[in-house]
Structures are given as structure tokens and as C-alpha cells.
C-alpha positions as CSV (number, residue, x, y, z in Angstrom):
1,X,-20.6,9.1,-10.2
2,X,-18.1,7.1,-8.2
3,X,-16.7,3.8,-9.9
4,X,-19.0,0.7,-9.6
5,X,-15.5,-1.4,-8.2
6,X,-17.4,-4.6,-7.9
7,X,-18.9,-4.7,-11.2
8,X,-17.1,-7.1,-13.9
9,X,-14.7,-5.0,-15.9
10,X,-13.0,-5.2,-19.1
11,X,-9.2,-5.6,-17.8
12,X,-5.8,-6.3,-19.1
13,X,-3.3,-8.2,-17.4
14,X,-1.3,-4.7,-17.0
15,X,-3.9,-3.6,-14.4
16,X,-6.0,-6.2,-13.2
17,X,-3.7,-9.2,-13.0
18,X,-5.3,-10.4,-16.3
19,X,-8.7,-11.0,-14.2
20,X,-12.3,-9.8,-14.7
21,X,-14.1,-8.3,-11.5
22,X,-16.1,-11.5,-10.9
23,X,-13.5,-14.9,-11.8
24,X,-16.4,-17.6,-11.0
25,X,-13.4,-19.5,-9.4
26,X,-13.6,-21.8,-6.7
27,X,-11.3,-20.9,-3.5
28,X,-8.2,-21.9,-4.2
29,X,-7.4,-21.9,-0.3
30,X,-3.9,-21.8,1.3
31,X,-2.5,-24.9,-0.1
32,X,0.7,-25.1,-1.4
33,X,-0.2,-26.3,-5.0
34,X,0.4,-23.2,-7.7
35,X,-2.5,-21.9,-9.0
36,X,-0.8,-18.5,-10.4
37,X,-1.3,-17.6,-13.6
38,X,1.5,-17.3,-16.0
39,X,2.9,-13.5,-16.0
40,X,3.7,-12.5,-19.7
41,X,7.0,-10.8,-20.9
42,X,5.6,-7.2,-21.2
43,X,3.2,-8.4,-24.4
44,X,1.2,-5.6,-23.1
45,X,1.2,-6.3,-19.3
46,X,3.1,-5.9,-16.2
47,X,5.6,-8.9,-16.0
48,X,7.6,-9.4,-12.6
49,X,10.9,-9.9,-15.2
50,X,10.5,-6.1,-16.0
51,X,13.7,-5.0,-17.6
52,X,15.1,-1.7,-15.2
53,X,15.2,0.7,-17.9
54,X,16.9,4.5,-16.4
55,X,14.5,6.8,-17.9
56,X,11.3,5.3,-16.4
57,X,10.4,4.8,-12.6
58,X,7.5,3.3,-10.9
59,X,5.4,6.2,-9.2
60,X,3.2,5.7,-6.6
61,X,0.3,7.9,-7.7
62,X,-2.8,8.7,-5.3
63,X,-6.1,7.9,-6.8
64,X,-8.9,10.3,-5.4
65,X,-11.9,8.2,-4.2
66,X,-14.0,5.7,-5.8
67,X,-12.2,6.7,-9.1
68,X,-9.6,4.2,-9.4
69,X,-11.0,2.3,-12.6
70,X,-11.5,5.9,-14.3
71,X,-7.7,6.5,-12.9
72,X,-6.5,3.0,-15.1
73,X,-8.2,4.2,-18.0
74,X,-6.6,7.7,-18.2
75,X,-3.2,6.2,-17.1
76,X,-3.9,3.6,-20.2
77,X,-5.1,6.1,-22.4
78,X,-1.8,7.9,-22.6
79,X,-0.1,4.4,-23.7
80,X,2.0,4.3,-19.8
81,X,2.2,0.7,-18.5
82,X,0.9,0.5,-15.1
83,X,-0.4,-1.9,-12.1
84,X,-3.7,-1.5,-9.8
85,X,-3.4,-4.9,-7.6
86,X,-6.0,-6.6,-6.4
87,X,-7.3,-8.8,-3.4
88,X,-9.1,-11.7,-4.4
89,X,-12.0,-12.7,-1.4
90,X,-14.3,-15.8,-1.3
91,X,-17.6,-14.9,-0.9
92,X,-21.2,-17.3,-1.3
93,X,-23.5,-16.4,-4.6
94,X,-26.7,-18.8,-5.1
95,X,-25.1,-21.2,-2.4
96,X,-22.1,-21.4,-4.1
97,X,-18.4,-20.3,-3.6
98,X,-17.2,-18.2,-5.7
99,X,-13.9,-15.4,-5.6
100,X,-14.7,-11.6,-6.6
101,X,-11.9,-9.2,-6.4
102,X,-11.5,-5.8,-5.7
103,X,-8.3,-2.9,-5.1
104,X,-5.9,-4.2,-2.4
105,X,-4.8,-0.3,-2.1
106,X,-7.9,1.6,-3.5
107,X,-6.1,4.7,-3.5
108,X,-3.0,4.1,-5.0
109,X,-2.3,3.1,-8.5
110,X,1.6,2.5,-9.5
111,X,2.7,3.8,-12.7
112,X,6.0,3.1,-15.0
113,X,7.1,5.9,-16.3
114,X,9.4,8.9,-17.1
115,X,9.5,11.9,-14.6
116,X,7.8,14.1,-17.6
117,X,5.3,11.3,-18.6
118,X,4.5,11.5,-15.0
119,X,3.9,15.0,-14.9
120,X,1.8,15.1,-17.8
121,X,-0.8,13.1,-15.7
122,X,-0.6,15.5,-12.9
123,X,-0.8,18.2,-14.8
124,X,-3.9,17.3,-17.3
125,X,-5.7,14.3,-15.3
126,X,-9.1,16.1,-15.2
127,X,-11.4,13.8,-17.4
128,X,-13.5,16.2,-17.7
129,X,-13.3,20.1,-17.5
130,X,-15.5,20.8,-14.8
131,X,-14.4,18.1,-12.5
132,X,-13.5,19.4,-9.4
133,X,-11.3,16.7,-7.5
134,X,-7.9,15.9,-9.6
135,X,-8.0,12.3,-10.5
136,X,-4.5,11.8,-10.0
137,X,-1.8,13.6,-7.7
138,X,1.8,12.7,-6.2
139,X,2.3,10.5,-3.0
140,X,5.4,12.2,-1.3
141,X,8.3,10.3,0.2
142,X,8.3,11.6,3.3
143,X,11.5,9.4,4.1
144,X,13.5,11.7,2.3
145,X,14.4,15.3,2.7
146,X,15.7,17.2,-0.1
147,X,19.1,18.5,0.3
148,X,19.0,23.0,0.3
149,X,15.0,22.4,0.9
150,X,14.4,20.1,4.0
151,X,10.6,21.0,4.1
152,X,9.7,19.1,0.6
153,X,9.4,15.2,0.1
154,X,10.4,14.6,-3.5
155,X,7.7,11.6,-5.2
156,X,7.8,8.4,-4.1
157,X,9.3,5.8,-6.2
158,X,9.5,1.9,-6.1
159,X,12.5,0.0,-7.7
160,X,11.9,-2.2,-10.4
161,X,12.9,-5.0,-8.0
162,X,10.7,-3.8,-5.4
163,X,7.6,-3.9,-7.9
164,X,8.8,-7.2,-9.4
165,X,8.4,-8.8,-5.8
166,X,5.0,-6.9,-5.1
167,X,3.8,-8.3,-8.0
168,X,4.6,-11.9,-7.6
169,X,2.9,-11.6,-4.2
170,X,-0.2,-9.9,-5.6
171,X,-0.6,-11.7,-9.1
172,X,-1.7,-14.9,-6.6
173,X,-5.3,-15.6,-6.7
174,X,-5.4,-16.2,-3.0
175,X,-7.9,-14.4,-1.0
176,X,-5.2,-14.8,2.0
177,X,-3.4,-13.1,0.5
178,X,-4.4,-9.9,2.8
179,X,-3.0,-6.1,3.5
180,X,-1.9,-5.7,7.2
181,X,-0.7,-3.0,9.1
182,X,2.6,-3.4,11.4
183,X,0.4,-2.4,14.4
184,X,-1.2,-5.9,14.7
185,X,1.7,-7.9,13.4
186,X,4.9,-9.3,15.2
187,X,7.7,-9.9,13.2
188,X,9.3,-13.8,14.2
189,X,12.4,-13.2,12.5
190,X,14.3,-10.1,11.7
191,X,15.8,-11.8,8.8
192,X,14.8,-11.2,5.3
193,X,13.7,-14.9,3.9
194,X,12.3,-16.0,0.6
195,X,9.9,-19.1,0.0
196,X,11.4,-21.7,-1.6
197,X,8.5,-23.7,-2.6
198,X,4.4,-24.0,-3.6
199,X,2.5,-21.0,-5.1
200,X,4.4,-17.8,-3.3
201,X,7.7,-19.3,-4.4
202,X,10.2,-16.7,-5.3
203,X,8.2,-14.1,-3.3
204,X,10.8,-11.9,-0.6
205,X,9.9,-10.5,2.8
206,X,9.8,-11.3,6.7
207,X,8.4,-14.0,8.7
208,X,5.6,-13.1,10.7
209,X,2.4,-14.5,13.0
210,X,-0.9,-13.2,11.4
211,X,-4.2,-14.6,12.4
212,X,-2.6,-17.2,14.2
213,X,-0.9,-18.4,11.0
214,X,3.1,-18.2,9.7
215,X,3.1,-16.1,6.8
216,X,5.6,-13.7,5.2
217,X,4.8,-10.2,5.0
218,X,6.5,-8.0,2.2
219,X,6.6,-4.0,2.6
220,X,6.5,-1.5,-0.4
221,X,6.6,1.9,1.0
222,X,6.2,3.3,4.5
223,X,4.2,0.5,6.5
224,X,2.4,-0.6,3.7
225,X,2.3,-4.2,4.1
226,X,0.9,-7.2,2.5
227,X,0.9,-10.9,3.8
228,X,0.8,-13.8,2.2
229,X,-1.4,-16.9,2.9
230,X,0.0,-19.7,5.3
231,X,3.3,-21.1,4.4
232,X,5.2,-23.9,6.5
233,X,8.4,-23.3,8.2
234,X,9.7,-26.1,5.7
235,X,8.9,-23.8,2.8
236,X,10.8,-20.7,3.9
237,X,14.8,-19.6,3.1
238,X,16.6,-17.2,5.0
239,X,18.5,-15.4,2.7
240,X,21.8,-13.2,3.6
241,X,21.4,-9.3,2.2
């Protein structure tokens, strides 16, 4: 049986952002007022202040499909800190607006860990013997050849800046906050900028026109993008690699 996404699930801030399937929010809209909520210090959660440490990375694991709340269950079983995001969208219940939320990337789920933790969950991620689909498997980095072998991609891996800025983006309960492809997006600026003010402050990436609206759109891995809402030209810093 596939996983019921939409129904209201017993999540952690480590997966889920800290919020159940169903919030009963109102939209909180593009405006420019924060309504994040605060991001702990790892007291049992992602945190976008994650301390690099050299013996774990973040993987980007594939997630076979429909099974990405079994997938954050197994990753949490083994005690591995790890990060499903989530795209919040407004939708009409009884006549009233209300915000569900469901996987931004359905089959990916991002995991911090060592390379042998990592293979562990490869190896054994079959909840149940006679499944036969693995639950979990490598997403190769097809950017990089290794050297003696050029035929094999080694993992893909995300720095712990990389994440930290993913996650500031994704944390937002916006449901502009949207994942776009770079076929129907033009870059304004080739500068990398960071907003300086309102709820995506602190969040990095590159100006573009989406929708007919300025936002800036942050990339994680090989044309996987994600834009923000709206932000004003006022409200956005180039910054100088």
C-alpha cells in the first residue's frame, strides 16, 4: 500500500518542518511580514546553523514511489537526522481557507550522515522481507567522473551550507514558495544575491521572473530549483562570491 501523503502525520521538526499534514492555517500570502517558525539548535531537528562536522555528509537518497513517509520512518528508526521538505498550498475546506502540505521533492529524501551509516540504509532498507522495490537507493552525481573509472558517478552530496540555505527557503510556510524547472525560468541577473529583509531574509540564490513575479530561485543539485514567493527589488542584495 502506497503512503496516504495527504493524511495528517505525526512529524518532527527534523522531517516535516515541525508541521502536521493538515496546519488549519490561514494563507499567509507573499507579504513581507515573517511568519517562519523558529528553527531549533539540533534539539532533535534539522537546524539551518548545522555545525559541518567531517564524518557526516548530506546524501541525496531516492525515495521509491509513494513511500516517502515509510522512507522517514526507516531513516528515523536508525537514529540518522534527516530532512523531507515540504510545499505548503492553500486550498478551500467547508468554505474556508486553509494550508495542507505535502513533499516539495516526493522522491528524494536528504539524509546526514556518515558514508557507512549511509550504506547501511542501502544495504538493509527492505521494511519487510518480501518487498520487492528497495525503499531507499543512491542518487548519482552525474557532474562528476571518477578519476581511473570515468563510467561511475560517485553519490551525490550537498554541503552543509548548501542544506543550511535549502532549508531556510523551505522551512517558510508560504505556498509560493514553489519548485520550478530552468526551462520556464529566465534568470534577470547572473549575480548571486541574498534578501536582506521580510520572511526569506538570509535566504541565497538568483534573481529571476516567475509567474510574472520577481523572485529568487535557489538550486540544490543538477536543475533542481526552488523559488521563493514575490520579493521587491528593495529587498534584495547582490552579494560578491
Amino acid at each position: 500500500m502506497e503512503d496516504k501523503i495527504k493524511q495528517p502525520l505525526a512529524a518532527n521538526a527534523s522531517l516535516y518542518n515541525g508541521q502536521p499534514t493538515d496546519t488549519g492555517s490561514s494563507c499567509p500570502s507573499a507579504r513581507l511580514t515573517s511568519c517562519t517558525p523558529p528553527i531549533s539548535k539540533n534539539k532533535g531537528g534539522v537546524s539551518v546553523e548545522n555545525v559541518p562536522n567531517t564524518n557526516r555528509q548530506w546524501f541525496v537518497l531516492r525515495v521509491s514511489y509513494g513511500r516517502i513517509i515509510k522512507a522517514k520512518a526507516f531513516v528515523e528508526a536508525k537514529g540518522l537526522e534527516c530532512y523531507v521538505p515540504l510545499r505548503y498550498k492553500e486550498v478551500r475546506k467547508q468554505g474556508k481557507k486553509r494550508i495542507i502540505t505535502e513533499p516539495l521533492l516526493p522522491s528524494f529524501i536528504f539524509v546526514h550522515a556518515s558514508v557507512e551509516q549511509v550504506e547501511t540504509l542501502i544495504h538493509g532498507n527492505k521494511v519487510v522481507t518480501n518487498e520487492s522495490r528497495a525503499l531507499l537507493s543512491y542518487y548519482f552525481d552525474h557532474t562528476i567522473h571518477l578519476q581511473g573509472n570515468p563510467d561511475y558517478n560517485p553519490p551525490l552530496t550537498i554541503s552543509d551550507e548548501a542544506m543550511a540555505n535549502f532549508i531556510r527557503l523551505t522551512s517558510i510556510k508560504n505556498p509560493h514558495v514553489i519548485p520550478v524547472t530552468s526551462d520556464n525560468i529566465q534568470f534577470k541577473l547572473s549575480d548571486n544575491v541574498v534578501v536582506a529583509e521580510g520572511e526569506f531574509k538570509g535566504v541565497h540564490g538568483r534573481v529571476a521572473r516567475i509567474a510574472g513575479q520577481q523572485r529568487v530561485v535557489v538550486e540544490l543539485f543538477e536543475s533542481y530549483l526552488v523559488a521563493s514567493a514575490y520579493i521587491p527589488k528593495g529587498a534584495i542584495k547582490i552579494i560578491n562570491d
